[in-house]
C-alpha positions in Angstrom: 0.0 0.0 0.0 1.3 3.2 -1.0 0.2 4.6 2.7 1.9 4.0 6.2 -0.9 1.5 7.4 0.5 2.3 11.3 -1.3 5.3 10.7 -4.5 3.6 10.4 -5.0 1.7 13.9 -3.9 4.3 16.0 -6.5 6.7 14.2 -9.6 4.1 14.7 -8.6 3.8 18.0 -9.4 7.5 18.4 -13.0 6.9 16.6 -16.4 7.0 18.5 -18.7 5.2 16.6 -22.3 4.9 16.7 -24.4 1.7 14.8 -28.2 2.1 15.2 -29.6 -0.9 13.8 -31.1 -4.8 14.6 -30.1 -7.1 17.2 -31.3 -10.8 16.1 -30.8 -14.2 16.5 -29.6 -15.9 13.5 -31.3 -20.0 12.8 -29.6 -21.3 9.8 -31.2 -24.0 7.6 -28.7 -26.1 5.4 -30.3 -27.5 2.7 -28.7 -29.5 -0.8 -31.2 -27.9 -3.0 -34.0 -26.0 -2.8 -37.6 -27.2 -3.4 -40.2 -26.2 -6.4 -43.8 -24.5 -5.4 -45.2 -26.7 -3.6 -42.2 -29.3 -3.2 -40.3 -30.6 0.3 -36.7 -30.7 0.3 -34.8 -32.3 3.8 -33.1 -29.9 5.6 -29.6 -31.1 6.6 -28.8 -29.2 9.2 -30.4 -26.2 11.6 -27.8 -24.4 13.6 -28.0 -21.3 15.6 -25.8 -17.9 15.6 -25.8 -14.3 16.8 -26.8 -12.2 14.2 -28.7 -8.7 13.7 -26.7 -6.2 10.5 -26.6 -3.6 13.6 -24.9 -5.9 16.2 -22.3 -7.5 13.4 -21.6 -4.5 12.8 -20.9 -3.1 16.0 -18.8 -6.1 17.0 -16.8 -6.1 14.1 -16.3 -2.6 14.1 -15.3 -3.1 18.0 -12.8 -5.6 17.2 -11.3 -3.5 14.7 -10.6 -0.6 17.9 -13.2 1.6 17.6 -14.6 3.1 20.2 -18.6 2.0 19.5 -21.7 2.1 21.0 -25.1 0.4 19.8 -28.9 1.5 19.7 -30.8 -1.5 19.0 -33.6 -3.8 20.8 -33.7 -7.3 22.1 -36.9 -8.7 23.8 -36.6 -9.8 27.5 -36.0 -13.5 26.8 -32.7 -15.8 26.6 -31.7 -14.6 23.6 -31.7 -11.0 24.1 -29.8 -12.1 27.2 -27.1 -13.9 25.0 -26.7 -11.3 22.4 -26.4 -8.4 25.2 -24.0 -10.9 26.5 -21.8 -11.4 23.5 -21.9 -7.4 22.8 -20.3 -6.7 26.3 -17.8 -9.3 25.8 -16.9 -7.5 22.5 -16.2 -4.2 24.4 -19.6 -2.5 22.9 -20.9 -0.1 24.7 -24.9 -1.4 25.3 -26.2 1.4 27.3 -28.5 2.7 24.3 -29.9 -1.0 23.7 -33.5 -0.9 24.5 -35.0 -3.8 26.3 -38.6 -4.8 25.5 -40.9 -6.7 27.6 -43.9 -7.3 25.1 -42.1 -8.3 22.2 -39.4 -11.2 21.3 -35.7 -10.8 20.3 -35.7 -10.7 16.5 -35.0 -14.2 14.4 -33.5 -14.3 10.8 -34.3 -17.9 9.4 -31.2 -18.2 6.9 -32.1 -21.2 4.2 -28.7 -22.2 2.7 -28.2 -24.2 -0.6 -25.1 -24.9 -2.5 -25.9 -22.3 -5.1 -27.7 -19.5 -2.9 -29.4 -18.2 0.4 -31.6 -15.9 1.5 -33.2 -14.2 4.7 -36.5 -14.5 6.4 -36.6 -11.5 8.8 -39.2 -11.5 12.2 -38.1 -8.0 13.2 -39.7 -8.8 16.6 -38.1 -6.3 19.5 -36.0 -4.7 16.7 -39.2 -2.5 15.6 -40.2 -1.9 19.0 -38.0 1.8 19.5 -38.6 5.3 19.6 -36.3 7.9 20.0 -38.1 8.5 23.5 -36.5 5.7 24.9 -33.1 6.5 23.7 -30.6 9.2 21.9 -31.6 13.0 22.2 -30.3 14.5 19.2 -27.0 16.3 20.1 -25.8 13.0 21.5 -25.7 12.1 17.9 -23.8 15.1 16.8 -21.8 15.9 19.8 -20.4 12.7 21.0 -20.0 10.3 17.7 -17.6 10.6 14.8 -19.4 8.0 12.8 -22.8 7.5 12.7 -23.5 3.7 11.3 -27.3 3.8 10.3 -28.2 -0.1 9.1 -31.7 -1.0 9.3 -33.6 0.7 12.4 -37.4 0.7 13.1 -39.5 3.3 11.0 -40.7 5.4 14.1 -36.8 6.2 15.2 -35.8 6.9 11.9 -38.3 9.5 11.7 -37.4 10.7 15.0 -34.0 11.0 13.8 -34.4 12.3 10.4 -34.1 16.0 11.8 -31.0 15.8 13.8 -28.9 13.7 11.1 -29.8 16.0 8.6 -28.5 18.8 11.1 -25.5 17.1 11.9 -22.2 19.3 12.0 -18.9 17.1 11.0 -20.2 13.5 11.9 -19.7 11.1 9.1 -22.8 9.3 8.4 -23.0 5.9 6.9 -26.6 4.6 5.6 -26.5 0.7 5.0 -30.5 -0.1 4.6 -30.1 -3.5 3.7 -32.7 -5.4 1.7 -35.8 -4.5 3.8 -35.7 -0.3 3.5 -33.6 -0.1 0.3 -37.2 -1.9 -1.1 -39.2 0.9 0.6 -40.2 4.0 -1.0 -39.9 6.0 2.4 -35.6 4.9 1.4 -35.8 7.9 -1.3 -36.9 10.6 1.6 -34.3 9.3 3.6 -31.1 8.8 1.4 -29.8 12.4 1.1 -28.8 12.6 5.0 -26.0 10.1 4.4 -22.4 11.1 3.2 -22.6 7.2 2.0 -25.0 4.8 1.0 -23.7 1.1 1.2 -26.0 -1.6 -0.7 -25.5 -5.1 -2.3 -26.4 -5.9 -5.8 -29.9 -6.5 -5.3 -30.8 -4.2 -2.8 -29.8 -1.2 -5.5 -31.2 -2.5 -8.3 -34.6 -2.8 -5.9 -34.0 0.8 -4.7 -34.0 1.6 -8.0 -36.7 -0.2 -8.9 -39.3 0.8 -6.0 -38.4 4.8 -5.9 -36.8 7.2 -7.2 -33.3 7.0 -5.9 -29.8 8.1 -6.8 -30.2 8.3 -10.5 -26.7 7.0 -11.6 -24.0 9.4 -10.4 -26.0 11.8 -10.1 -26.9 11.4 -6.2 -26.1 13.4 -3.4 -24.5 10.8 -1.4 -21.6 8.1 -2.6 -23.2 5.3 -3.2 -21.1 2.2 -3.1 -22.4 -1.2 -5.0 -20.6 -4.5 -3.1 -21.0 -7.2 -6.1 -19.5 -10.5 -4.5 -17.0 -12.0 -6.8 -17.2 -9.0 -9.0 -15.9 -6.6 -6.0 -17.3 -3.3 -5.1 -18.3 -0.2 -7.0 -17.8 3.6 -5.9 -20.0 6.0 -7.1 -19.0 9.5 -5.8 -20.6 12.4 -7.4 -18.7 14.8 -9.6 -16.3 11.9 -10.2 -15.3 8.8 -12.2 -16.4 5.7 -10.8 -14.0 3.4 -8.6 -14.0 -0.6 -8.8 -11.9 -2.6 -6.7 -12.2 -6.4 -8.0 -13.0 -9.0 -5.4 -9.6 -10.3 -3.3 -9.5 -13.8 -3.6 -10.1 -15.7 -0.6 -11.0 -19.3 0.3 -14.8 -18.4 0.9 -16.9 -20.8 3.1 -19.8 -18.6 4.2 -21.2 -15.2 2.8 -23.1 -14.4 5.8 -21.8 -11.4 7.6 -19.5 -10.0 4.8 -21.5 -7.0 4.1 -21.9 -5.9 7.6 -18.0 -6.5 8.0 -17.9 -4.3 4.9 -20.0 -1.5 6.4 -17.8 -1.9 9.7 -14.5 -1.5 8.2 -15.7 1.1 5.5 -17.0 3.1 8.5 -14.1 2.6 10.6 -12.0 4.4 7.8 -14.4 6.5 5.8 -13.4 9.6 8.0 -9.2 9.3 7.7 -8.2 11.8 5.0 -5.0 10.5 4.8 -6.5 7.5 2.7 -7.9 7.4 -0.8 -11.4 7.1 -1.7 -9.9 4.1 -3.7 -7.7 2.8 -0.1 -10.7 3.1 2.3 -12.8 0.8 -0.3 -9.8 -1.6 -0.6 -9.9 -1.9 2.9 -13.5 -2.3 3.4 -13.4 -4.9 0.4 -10.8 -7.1 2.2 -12.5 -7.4 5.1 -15.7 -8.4 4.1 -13.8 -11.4 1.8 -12.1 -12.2 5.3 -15.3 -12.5 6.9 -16.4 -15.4 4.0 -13.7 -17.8 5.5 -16.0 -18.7 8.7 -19.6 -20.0 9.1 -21.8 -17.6 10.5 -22.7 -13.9 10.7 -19.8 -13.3 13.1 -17.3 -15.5 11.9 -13.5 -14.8 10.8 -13.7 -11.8 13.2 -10.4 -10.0 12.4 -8.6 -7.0 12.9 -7.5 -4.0 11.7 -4.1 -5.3 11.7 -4.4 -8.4 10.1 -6.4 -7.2 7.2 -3.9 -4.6 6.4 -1.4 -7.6 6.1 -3.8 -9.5 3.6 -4.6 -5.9 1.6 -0.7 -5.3 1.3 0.3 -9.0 0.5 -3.2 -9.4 -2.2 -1.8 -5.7 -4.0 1.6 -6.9 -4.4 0.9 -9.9 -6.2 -1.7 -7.6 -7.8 1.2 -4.9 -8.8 4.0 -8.0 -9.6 1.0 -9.5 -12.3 0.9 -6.9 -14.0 4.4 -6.0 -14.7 5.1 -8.6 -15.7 
């Protein structure tokens, strides 16, 4: 890397970090194929995970030295207890993580098959917040560098709209996911960010269901992550970036995007990196993230990936001249 990467530790140590965003339980369904309308198919295996985009997040973030604190719901059951469990283990600071008594801690039902998976979201406690039981709005701006926004519940987003928007020099990062980046209320909300992060499908449904970010013309960056095709920068006023996908011995894609989003937002405020560096960081550690099962598997950090980044650009630069 053409920068000194001892630089970038020390400077995400410094970073308060906010994720607002779910809190789930993860049940994973392993199947060899999926079935037709109608059909059965055996399911091979059921295991169990934490999950939730917000809490990866946050924990991978964490692990990468930040400094970060999560707003996000869990019912008052066993596994809102394990989850709150596993954040404070992971140094994140839980005191804005809402504790409901009426509804359950959310489940994601992941169905794998050799060729794809998908979600199946109960939102459950996840939907339960408002911003009356949490953040007052200059705790946003005055306390938090980053502001991670993943996939909160409709009546804090609105409660929040305001104070983002007023936000002084707090870096905002809007990861919907598949859920809002489907919604039309996604087009009223996207101009608060100073980045939009979505997969493949999720902007080509934002697209689809509203009128959002006509191509390079947005207000925010929007940055596409494509799997084995890499990841896609689209910054306004400006020629498009794409940094191709690092090989890696993938076993699992769950998780990668929200150690994307983690990384991304760990760096997107160090001016002493490249638009191009901070996504080739990002981009490395989501592919680091595919070499373990589960949502926070292959948990690394910010020192190891900018090991694998250096070694993966070398062979990169040697390749080519030759």
């Amino acid at each position: 890397m053409s920068i000194d990467a001892r630089r970038i530790p020390l400077s995400i140590s410094k970073l308060r970090m906010l994720v607002i965003g779910s809190i789930n339980r993860d049940v994973f369904l392993r199947l060899n194929r999926f079935p037709a309308n109608d059909g059965s198919a055996e399911v091979e295996a059921v295991a169990e995970d934490l999950g939730g985009h917000g809490a990866n997040c946050a924990v991978r973030a964490a692990h990468l030295g930040a400094q970060v604190s999560l707003m996000g719901a869990v019912g008052d059951d066993k596994s809102g207890s394990m989850l709150i469990e596993d954040l404070r283990r992971a140094r994140v600071d839980i005191s804005r993580v809402h504790v409901d008594n009426s509804l359950p801690t959310g489940t994601v039902f992941i169905p794998q098959a050799p060729d794809r998976q998908f979600m199946l979201m109960h939102r459950g406690a996840n939907d339960s917040q408002t911003a009356s039981q949490d953040l007052p709005s200059k705790l946003i701006v005055g306390e938090f560098d980053v502001v991670v926004l993943m996939d909160p519940s409709h009546g804090l987003l609105n409660a929040l709209l305001r104070p983002l928007m007023d936000r002084d020099r707090t870096t905002l990062v809007w990861a919907p996911g598949g859920l809002w980046a489907s919604r039309p209320e996604f087009a009223r909300s996207q101009n608060i960010a100073d980045t939009i992060i979505l997969n493949r499908p999720e902007y080509d449904s934002a697209l689809e269901s509203s009128e959002c970010f006509p191509e390079q013309q947005c207000f925010p960056d929007v940055i596409v992550t494509a799997g084995s095709i890499g990841a896609y920068l689209h910054k306004r006023g400006a020629r498009s970036l794409h940094v191709p996908a690092f090989a890696v011995d993938a076993v699992d894609a769950t998780g990668a995007g929200d150690a994307f989003v983690a990384a991304y937002s760990a760096v997107a405020g160090l001016d002493f990196l490249t638009a191009l560096e901070r996504l080739q960081v990002a981009s490395m550690a989501g592919g680091l993230a595919t070499q373990a099962r589960g949502a926070r598997g292959g948990l690394c950090s910010v020192e190891t990936i900018l090991v694998h980044l250096e070694r993966a650009l070398s062979k990169i630069k040697d390749t080519d001249s030759n």
